[in-house]
Structures are given as C-alpha cells and as structure tokens.
N, C-alpha and C positions, 0 to 999 in steps of 0.2 A: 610510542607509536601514536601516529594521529589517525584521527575520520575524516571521512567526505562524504557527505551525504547529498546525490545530484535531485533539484528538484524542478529540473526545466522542463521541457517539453512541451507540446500543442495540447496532451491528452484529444485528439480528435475524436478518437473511440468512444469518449466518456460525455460528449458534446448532449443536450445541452448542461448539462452538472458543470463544465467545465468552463462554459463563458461567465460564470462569476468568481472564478477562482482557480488556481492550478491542482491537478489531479492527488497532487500528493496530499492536501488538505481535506479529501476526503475522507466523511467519517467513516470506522469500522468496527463494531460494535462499541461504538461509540464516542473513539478514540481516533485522530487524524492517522492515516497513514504512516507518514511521515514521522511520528510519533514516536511508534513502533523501532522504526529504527535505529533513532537514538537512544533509546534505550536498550536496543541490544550491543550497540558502542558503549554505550553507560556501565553495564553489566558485564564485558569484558576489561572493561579495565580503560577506556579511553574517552577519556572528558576534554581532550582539546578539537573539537570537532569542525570544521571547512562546510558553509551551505553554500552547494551551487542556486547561484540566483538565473531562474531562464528570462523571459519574456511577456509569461502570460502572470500579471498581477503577482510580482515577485512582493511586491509590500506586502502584502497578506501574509505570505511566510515569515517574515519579519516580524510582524504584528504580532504572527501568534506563538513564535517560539522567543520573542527579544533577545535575549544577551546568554541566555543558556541556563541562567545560575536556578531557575525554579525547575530546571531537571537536570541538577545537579552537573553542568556541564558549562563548558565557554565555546561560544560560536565567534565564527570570523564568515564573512558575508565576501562572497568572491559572484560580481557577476561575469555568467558566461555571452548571456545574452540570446542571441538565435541559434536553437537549439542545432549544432554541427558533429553530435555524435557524442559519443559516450568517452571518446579518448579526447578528440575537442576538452570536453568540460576538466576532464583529468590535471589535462596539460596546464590549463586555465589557471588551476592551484597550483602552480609550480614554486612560486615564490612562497605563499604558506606553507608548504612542506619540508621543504627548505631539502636537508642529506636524512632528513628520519623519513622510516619508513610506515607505511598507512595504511588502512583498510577506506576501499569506493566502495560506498552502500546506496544503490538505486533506491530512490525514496518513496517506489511505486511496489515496492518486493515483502515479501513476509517470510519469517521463518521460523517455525514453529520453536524449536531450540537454541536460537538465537546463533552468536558467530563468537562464543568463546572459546571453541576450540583453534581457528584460523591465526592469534596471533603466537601463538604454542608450537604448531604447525609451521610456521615463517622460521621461527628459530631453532627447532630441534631437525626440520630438513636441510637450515640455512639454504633456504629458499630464497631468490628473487622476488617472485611471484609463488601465489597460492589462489587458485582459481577456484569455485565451489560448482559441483556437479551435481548432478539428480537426473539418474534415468527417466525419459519422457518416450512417450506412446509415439508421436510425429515428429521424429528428431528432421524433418527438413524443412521445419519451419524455425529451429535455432539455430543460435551458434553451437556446433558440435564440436569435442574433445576428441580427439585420439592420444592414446595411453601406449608409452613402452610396455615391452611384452611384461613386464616384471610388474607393471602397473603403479610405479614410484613416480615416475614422470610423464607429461605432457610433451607430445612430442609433434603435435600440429593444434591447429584451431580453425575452424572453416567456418563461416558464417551461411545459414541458412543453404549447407551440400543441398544438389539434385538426388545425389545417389549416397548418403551418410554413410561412413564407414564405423560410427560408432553409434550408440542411444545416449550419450552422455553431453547434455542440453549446460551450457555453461551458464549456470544463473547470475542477478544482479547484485552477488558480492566478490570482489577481489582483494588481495593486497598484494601492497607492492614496496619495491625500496625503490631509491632513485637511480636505479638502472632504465626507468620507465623515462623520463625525462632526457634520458642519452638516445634511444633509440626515436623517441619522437618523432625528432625534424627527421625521417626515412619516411615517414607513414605517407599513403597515399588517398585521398579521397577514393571510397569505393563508389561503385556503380550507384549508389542512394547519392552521392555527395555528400558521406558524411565519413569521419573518421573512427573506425569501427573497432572496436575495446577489440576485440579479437584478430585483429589484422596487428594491433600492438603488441598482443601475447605472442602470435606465431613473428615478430620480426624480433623480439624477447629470445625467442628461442634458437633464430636461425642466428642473433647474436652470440651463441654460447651460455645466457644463462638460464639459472636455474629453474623451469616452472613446474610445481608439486603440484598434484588433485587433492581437493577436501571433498570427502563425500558426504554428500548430507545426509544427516538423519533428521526422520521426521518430513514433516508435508512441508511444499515453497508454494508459494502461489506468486505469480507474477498479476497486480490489481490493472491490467492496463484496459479492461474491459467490464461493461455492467454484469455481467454474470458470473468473472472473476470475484468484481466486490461481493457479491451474494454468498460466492462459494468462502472466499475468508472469511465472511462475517460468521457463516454456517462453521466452520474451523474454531473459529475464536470461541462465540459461543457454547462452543462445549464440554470448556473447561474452565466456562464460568463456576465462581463459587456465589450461593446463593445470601441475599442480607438486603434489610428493607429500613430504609431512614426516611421512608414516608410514611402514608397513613391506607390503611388497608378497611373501607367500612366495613359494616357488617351486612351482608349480602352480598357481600363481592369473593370469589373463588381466584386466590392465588396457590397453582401448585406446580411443583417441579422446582429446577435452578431458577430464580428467577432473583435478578438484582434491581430495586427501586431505590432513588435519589432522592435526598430529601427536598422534602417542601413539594412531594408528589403525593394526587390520591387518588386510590382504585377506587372507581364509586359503585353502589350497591347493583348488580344484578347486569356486572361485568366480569369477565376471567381475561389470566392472564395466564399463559400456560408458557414454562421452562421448555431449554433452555431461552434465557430472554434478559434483556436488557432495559431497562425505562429509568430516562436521565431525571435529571431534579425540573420541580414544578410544572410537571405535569398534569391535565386532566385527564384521568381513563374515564370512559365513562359519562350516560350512562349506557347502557345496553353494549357496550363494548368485546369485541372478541380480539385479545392477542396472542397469536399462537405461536407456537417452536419456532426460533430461527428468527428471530424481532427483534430488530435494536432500534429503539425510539429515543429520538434524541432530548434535550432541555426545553422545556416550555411549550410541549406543545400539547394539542386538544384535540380529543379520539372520539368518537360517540356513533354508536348502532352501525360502526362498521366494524368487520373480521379482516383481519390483517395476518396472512403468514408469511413466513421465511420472508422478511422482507427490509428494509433499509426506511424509516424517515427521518428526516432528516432536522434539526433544532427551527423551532419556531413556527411547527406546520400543522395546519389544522383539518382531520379528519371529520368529517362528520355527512355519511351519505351512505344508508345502506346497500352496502357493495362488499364482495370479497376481493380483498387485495392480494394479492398470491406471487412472492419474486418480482418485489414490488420497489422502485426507489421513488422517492419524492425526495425534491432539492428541499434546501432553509426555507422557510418563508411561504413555502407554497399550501395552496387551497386546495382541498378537492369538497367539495360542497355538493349537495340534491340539489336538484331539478326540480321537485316534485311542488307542482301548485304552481311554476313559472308558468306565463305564457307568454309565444306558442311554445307548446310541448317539443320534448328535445332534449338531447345533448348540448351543451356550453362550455367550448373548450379556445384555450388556448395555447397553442403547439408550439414548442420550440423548435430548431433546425433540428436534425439527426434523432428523431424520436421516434416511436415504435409505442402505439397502441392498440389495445383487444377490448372491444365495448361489447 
C-alpha cells in the first residue's frame, strides 16, 4: 500500500502566516503539520509516500521534508499545481499509484491515534474505499456520510447537505484501490469548480463498489484555521512527556510537563509552566511568564512578557510587557515596547487578513 499526502492549497484562512509558506508547514507544538502525517503513514506500515506539490511555495515542502529517508520513508514529488479539489490532486498521482492501492492524507488534518487501523480495514472488508468519519456538532458545513441500515457500508456522500441526513463529517483521510482512477473521468466540477473527493466516493458507489466507514477514535482536528492550530496545539500538548536538555538557573520556576531543547536557558526570576514546549536555544527570560498551552519555537527571545496558550513561532523575539493570550506570532517576527519612543504610541505593522486586540 502507498500514501498521498496533499499539501496544496491557498491556506487563505491562515493569511498572513501563510504568504511565506504553505499551511501544512505550520508548526504544531512544534512540529510541521505535515509532519504529523507522515508519520502516521510511517507507523502503519507505509514508507513509499506521494507529496501533492500545490502552488504556494511548494519548495519549501521540498526543502523540508527532501527525499524521505530522515523519517524513515521515500517521497516522490507529484505537482498538482492550482489547487482544483481534493480528487483533482488524487487523480494527479495516478501514474505513482500505479494497480496498488493507497491511503490520501490531507496534510492540513491531525489524528490523535493515527490511521493504523484503515489499511486492516481495506483488506478484511475487501473494501474499495474506506472513508474515515467523526461525528461533528454542524454536519452542514461538511461533507456528510450516510450509512446502510446495518452500518457496514456507505451508501451516499453529500458535500456540505442543507438539510444532513446524518452527523457523520468525512474527514481528511481515505483509501482507496484503483477503482478510483476508473470512475474519474465521470466526475464533474461542483458548483466551487473543483472536483470534490466526495462526489468521487458517491460515483464509487453508484458504480457498484465497495465503500466501508472507519470510525474514529480519539479527537481530528481539521488545522485550516488560527484557532484550529491553537486548539491542536492545546491537544498535542497534553500528552507531552516532560525532559530538559537545556539549562534551568537558579531562580527560575519550571513546573508541570514541560519539554526544553538543548542549548536553551530559563533565566532566573522567570517560569515556565506545563503543559509546554520550548525548542533549542532559546532565551526565557528575564522576568518571563510561559504558561500552559505554549509552544515556542528554536532560537528565540522572551523577556518581561506573559505568554499563554499560545503558538511562537522559530526565530521571534518577545520582549514587551504585555499578556499574550491565543496568541500566534509567524518566524521572524518582533513584538518589542514602546516605552521611551517618541511620540508616544502603538508601532505596528499589519499584514493582510489580521485581527488585533490592543
């Protein structure tokens, strides 16, 4: 069995984080997205992996995953290009896939107990498809499942119903065999003008074959929004295991889970409070507050600010008495005082699609 891991798309939800990179590059307690993924491919058993390349700064993904082999896996680089739906990309790898059959892992998705179960599932149902479900609160904003009465099979798929007939939200893992490539050329641009993984499952089906439900266990998060990443980061983090390979002085309060990177140091008459994250060579400190739900990325510099539940991001420097609270700061970025500039003030510079509270 192989993978597909899609990582095109605008990410516009995520703008501005997203005009220097594609959204699956986003970190998550400190760890790309995208990451994630392959490693839940990795851990069921499938190391010949397929990256959908989209459009927005597909090198980067490149760059940062190269050839596969440092997580244990071999990549083949398929670009889709302008992002035209989720079956688009699928069909994209048709030549990689070749007659074996595959698991599509959206590179924007998280699942807490990975997708070991799904390729077990393909062969003991002799499944076509195996579609992965999780009941959701507003099933009409997904794609919805309906279930024979027996609840073995799928027996429609409707994207984004008015009126849902089930709560069963198809999330962004599938597999499939090469039945998917036969029904293809049928599919029709939906009303987005894109070709919609679920218009492929129900014309799957209206073909005769076989689509089974996986139900998941454990929480999915779909990251396609800044409060999505907060809420996985708050997920992730809290089955952090705690361990410190930097330097902790003395006056400085580390307690709870808390994981420090080496060549980082909490400086005296700062805390850092679990669950929490802080990458290598960092400066905390001094007067520093990091609270629950923190993931600070590599190399950066914190000082006389409080920071909770919050996302920063490698190579950003804090230093401005303020509480940060559900907070992301991209790579790179400054939040600096004021204090002593003249004229007195705020000094900001705004990216498109941003949201701030002074």
């Amino acid at each position: 069995m192989k993978g597909l891991v899609l990582s095109g798309g605008y990410g516009t939800r995520l703008r501005p984080l997203t005009h220097t990179g594609p959204k699956q590059l986003i970190p998550i307690a400190n760890k790309p997205n995208i990451l994630y993924c392959i490693e839940d491919l990795r851990d069921a058993g499938i190391t010949d992996i397929g990256i959908i390349l989209g459009n927005v700064m597909p090198e980067k993904v490149q760059e940062f995953l190269g050839d596969g082999s440092k997580f244990g896996v071999r990549f083949t680089y398929i670009v889709q290009g302008e992002p035209k739906g989720i079956a688009h990309a699928v069909n994209c790898a048709k030549d990689f896939m070749g007659d074996d059959p595959f698991i599509v892992y959206l590179g924007d998705n998280l699942l807490k107990n990975g997708i070991g179960a799904i390729p077990k599932k393909m062969t003991d149902e002799k499944a076509d498809c195996v579609i992965s479900l999780m009941p959701v609160k507003e099933p009409q904003r997904y794609g919805i499942a309906e279930l024979s009465p027996d609840g073995k099979n799928v027996v429609r798929c409707v994207e984004k119903p008015k009126e849902p007939k089930s709560n069963l939200a198809v999330i962004g893992v599938y597999a499939f065999n090469s039945s998917f490539f036969k029904v293809y050329p049928k599919l029709k641009p939906s009303w987005r003008n894109e070709m919609e993984i679920t218009d492929a499952i129900s014309l799957l089906i209206d073909s005769g074959y076989k689509v089974a439900p996986h139900h998941v266990v454990g929480w999915w998060k779909d990251t396609g929004k800044p409060e999505d990443i907060l809420e996985a980061n708050h997920l992730i983090l809290d089955s952090i295991q705690p361990s410190n390979a930097g330097k902790v002085e003395e006056g400085a309060t580390v307690m709870g889970r808390v994981k420090i990177g080496a060549g980082t140091v909490i400086m005296a008459s700062s805390v850092v409070r679990g669950p929490a994250i802080i990458g290598e060579n960092c400066r905390i400190g001094p007067k520093a507050y990091i609270g629950p739900y923190t993931a600070v990325g590599d190399s950066c510099q914190i000082s006389h600010a409080e920071i909770d539940d919050s996302i920063i991001m490698d190579e950003s420097v804090v230093e401005v008495e303020h509480k940060l609270v559900r907070t992301m700061v991209g790579k790179g970025s400054k939040i600096l005082s004021s204090a002593g500039l003249i004229p007195k003030g705020e000094r900001l510079v705004v990216g498109e699609n941003t949201t701030l509270y002074l």
